[in-house]
C-alpha positions as CSV (number, residue, x, y, z in Angstrom):
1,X,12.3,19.3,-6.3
2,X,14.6,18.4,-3.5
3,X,18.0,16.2,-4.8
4,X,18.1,12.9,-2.8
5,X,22.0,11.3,-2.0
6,X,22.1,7.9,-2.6
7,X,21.4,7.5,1.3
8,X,18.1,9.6,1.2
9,X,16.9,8.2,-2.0
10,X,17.1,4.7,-0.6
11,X,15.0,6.2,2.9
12,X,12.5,7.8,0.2
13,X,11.7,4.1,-1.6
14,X,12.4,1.8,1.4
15,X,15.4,0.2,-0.6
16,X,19.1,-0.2,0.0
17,X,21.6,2.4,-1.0
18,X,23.3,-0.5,-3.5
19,X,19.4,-0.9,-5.0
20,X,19.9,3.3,-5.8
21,X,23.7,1.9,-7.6
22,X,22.1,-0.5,-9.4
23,X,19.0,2.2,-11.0
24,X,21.7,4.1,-11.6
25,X,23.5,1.0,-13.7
26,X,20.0,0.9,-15.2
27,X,19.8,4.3,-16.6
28,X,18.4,6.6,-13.8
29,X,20.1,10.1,-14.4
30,X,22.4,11.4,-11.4
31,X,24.4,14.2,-11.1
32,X,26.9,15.4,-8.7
33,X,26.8,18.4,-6.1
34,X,29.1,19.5,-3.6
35,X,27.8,18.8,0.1
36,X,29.7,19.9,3.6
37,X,33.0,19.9,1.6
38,X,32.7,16.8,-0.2
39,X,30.8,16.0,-4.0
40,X,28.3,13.3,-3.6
41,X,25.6,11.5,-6.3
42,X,22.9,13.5,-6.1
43,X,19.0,12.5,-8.2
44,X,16.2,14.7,-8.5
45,X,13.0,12.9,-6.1
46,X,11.0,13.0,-9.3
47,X,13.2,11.2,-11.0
48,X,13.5,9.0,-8.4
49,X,9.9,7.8,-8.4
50,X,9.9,7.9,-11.7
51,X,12.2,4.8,-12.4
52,X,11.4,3.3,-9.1
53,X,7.7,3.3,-11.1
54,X,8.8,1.6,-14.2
55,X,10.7,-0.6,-12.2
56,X,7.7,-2.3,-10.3
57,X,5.8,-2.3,-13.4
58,X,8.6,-5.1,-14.4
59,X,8.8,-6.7,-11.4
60,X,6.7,-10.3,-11.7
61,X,5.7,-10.3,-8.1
62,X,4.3,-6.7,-7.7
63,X,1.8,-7.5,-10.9
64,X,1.1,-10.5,-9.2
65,X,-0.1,-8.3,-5.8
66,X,-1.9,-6.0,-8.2
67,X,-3.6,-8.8,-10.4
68,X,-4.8,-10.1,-7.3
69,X,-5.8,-6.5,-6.0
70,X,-7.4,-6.1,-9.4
71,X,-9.8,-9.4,-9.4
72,X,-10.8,-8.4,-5.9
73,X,-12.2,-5.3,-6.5
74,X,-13.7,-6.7,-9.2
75,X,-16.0,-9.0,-7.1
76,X,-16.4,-7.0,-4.8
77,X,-14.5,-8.1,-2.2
78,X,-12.4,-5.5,0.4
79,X,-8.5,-6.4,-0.4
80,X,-7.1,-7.4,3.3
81,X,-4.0,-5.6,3.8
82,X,-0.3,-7.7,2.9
83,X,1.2,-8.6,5.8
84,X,4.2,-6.8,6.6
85,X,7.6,-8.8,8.4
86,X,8.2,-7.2,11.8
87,X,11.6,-4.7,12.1
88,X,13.6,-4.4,15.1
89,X,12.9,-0.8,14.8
90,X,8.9,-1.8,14.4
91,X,7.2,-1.0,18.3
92,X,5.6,-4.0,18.0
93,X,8.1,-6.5,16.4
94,X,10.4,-8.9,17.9
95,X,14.4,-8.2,17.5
């Protein structure tokens, strides 16, 4: 599996390079490796996903979505999609 710098892991999980600091803080294994000149923080992608997994399993507001996602199906109802905050970079968002 490809190794993620702090930079690409945070692209990878839509999160902030100081949310990758603080898995790390939490116990997410890095290593090191040396990139054009320079050694940089380096984590497997599976391992990535891995504790970004266990992670949103903890987080209150993401069982909420999924209790919610959960009793839906359950009567039978389509879950409408969450909507999402527009981006400057989003086509279709205001700046």
């Amino acid at each position: 599996m490809p190794l993620l710098t702090y930079r690409e892991a945070a692209k990878r999980i839509g999160r902030t390079t100081r949310a990758i600091r603080y898995m790390r803080q939490d116990g997410m294994p890095m290593g090191w490796e040396r990139r054009h000149g320079q050694m940089v923080r380096v984590v497997d992608e599976q391992v990535l996903l891995k504790h970004w997994r266990e992670r949103l399993k903890r987080w209150p507001p993401h069982q909420y979505r999924l209790r919610k996602l959960r009793q839906q199906e359950a009567a039978g109802d389509t879950p409408e999609p969450s909507p999402t905050p527009n981006r400057p970079d989003d086509p279709g968002g205001t700046p």
